[in-house]
N, C-alpha and C positions, 0 to 999 in steps of 0.2 A: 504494500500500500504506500501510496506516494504521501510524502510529508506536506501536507497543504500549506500550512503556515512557513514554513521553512525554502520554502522554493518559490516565492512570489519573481515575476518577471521574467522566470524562464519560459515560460510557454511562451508562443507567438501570441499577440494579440488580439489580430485576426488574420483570417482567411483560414480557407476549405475547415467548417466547422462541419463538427458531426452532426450538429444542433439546427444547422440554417439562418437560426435569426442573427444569429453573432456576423455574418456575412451581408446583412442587409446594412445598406450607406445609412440609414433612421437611427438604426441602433447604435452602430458604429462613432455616428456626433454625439448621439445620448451620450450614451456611454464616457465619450471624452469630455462633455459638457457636466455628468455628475464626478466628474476625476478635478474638476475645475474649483466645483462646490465645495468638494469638500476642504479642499487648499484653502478657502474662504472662511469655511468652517471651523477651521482649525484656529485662524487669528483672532476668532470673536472673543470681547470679554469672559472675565468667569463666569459670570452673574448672567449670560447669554448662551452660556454651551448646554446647557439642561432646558433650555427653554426653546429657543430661538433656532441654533442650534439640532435639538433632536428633528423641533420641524422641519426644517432645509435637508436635513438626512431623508427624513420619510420621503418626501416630494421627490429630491431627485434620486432615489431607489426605485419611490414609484412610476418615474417614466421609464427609464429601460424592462422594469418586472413586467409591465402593463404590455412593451412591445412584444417581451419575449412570448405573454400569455397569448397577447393578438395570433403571433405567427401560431404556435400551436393549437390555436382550433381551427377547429372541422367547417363549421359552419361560417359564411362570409359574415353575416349581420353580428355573429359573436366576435370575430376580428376585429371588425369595425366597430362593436363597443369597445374594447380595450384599449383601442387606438387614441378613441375620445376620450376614455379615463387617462392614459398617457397624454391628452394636450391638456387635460383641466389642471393636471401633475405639474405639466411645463409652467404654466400660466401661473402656477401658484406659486414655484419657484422664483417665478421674474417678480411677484409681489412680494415675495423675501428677499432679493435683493433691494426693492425698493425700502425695502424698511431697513436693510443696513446701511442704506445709502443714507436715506433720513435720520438714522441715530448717530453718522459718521462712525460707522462700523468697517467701511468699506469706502475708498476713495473711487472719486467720481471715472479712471479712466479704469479701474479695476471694474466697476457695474458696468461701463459700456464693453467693455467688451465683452463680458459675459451676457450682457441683456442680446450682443449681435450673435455670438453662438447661439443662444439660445432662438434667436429669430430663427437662425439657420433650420435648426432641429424643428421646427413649427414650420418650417416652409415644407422639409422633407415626411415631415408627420402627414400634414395637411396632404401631400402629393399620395405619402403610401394611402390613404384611406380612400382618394377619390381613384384609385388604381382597386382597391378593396371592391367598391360602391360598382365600378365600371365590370368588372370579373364576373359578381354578382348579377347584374344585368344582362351582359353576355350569355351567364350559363342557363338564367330563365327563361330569356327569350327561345336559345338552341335546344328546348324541349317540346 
């Protein structure tokens, strides 16, 4: 058994995943977008890490968990809610940065450019769903 803790960084990051969704471009900014957060996270006051903190963890956990759930179901309309719990995730994210931006937790070119990743990931979110939504109507029509 491979030592989890003990070997971080040797694997590839991505590509040819057993998995799939580790190979989608969505996941892939997530993914680098919650590696961002938490570097963010980590400078907040004390008095902010159990609070403010845990939240920004949950949010940006919950947009890559929510894609990976997306790609694993069976059914399109179940994709496409996950995908939407991953943008409500994104969105809640950007309004924690807006609140460390406002406590001056976080300097202003530090939240830009996390708030433009995070555009990014909402441009590619928003694409895989109507790519989702478009699949879906394909396959009901071709019956």
């Amino acid at each position: 058994m491979a030592n989890v803790r003990g070997n971080r960084g040797s694997e590839p990051k991505y590509g040819d995943s057993p998995f799939g969704f580790e190979d989608l471009e969505v996941y892939k900014k997530a993914r680098d977008l919650r590696q961002e957060l938490y570097k963010l996270i980590r400078t907040l006051p004390a008095d902010e890490k159990f609070a403010l903190g845990v939240q920004m963890r949950r949010a940006a956990v919950s947009i890559t968990n929510n894609i990976a759930e997306a790609y694993g179901r069976f059914h399109w309309q179940e994709s496409i809610h996950f995908c939407q719990i991953a943008r409500g995730s994104l969105l809640e994210s950007v309004d924690d940065l807006n609140v460390c931006q406002d406590n001056g937790y976080a300097c202003v070119e530090t939240v830009r450019a996390l708030r433009s990743s995070a555009a990014e990931v909402l441009r590619l979110l928003n694409g895989y769903i109507h790519y989702l939504e478009t699949s879906k109507k394909q396959q009901n029509t071709s019956r």
